[in-house]
C-alpha positions in Angstrom: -39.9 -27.6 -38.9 -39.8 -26.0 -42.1 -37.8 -28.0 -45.0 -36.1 -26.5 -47.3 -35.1 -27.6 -50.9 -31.5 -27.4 -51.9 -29.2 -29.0 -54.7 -25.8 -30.0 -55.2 -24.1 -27.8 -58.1 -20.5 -26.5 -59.2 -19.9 -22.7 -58.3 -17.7 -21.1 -60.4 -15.6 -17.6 -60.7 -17.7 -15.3 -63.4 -15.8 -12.3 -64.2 -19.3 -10.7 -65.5 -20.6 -11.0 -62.0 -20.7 -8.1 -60.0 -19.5 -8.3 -55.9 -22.0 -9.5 -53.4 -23.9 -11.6 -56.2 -24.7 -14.8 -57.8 -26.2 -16.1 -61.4 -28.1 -19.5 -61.4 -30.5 -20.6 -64.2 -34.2 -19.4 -63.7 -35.4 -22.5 -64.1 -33.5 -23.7 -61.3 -34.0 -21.4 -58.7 -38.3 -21.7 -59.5 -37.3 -25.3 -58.3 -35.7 -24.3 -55.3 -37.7 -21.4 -54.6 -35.4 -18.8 -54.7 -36.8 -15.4 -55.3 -34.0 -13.0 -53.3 -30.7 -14.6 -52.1 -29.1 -17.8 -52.3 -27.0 -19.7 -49.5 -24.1 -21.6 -50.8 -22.5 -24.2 -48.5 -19.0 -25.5 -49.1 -17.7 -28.8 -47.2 -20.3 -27.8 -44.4 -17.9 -24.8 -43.7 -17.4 -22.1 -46.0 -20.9 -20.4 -46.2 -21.9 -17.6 -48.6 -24.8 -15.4 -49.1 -24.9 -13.4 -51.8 -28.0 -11.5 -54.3 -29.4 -14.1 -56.8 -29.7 -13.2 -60.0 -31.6 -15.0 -63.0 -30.6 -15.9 -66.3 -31.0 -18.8 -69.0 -27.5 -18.2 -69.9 -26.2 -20.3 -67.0 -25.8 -24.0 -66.9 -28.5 -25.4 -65.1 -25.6 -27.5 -62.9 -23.8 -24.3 -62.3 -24.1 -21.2 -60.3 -21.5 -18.1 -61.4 -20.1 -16.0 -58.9 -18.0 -12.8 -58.1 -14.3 -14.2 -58.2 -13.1 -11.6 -55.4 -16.1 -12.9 -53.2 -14.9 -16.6 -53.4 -11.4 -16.0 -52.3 -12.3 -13.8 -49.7 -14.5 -16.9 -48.4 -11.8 -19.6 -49.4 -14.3 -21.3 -52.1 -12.1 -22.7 -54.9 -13.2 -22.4 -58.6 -15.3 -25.5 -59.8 -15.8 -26.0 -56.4 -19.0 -28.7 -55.6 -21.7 -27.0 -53.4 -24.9 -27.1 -51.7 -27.4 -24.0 -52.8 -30.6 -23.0 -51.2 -32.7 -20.2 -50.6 -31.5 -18.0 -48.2 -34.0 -17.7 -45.5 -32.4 -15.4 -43.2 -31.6 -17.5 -40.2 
């Protein structure tokens, strides 16, 4: 069984993010391996995948996302989440 890395980090509403993506800091997603897409998991029940991008800009505890693609999923801003690569299963 493969394992996969993840983290525990706030996800909140970006305005500069575009639909259908998500920032995280570079350094970060080298540690979690993420090179495409993340997966972010909510209470165990709201799931999201969406198209990582880079950046040092971002806080290395945060990951930005598209406001209109959290409250179609029901994530709240500031909301506490579990990230990982997305490995498309």
């Amino acid at each position: 069984m493969e394992h996969r890395i993840e983290r525990r980090m706030r996800v909140k509403k970006n305005d500069s993010v575009k639909e259908g993506q998500a920032k995280i800091n570079s350094q970060i997603a080298a540690q979690l391996k993420i090179v495409d897409s993340i997966e972010v998991v909510v209470a165990g029940k709201r799931k999201l995948v969406l198209k990582a991008l880079m950046g040092a800009d971002v806080p290395a505890n945060e990951v930005w996302a598209c406001p209109d693609d959290m409250v179609k999923a029901g994530v709240a801003d500031n909301s506490i989440a579990t990230i990982r690569a997305y490995s498309g299963s």
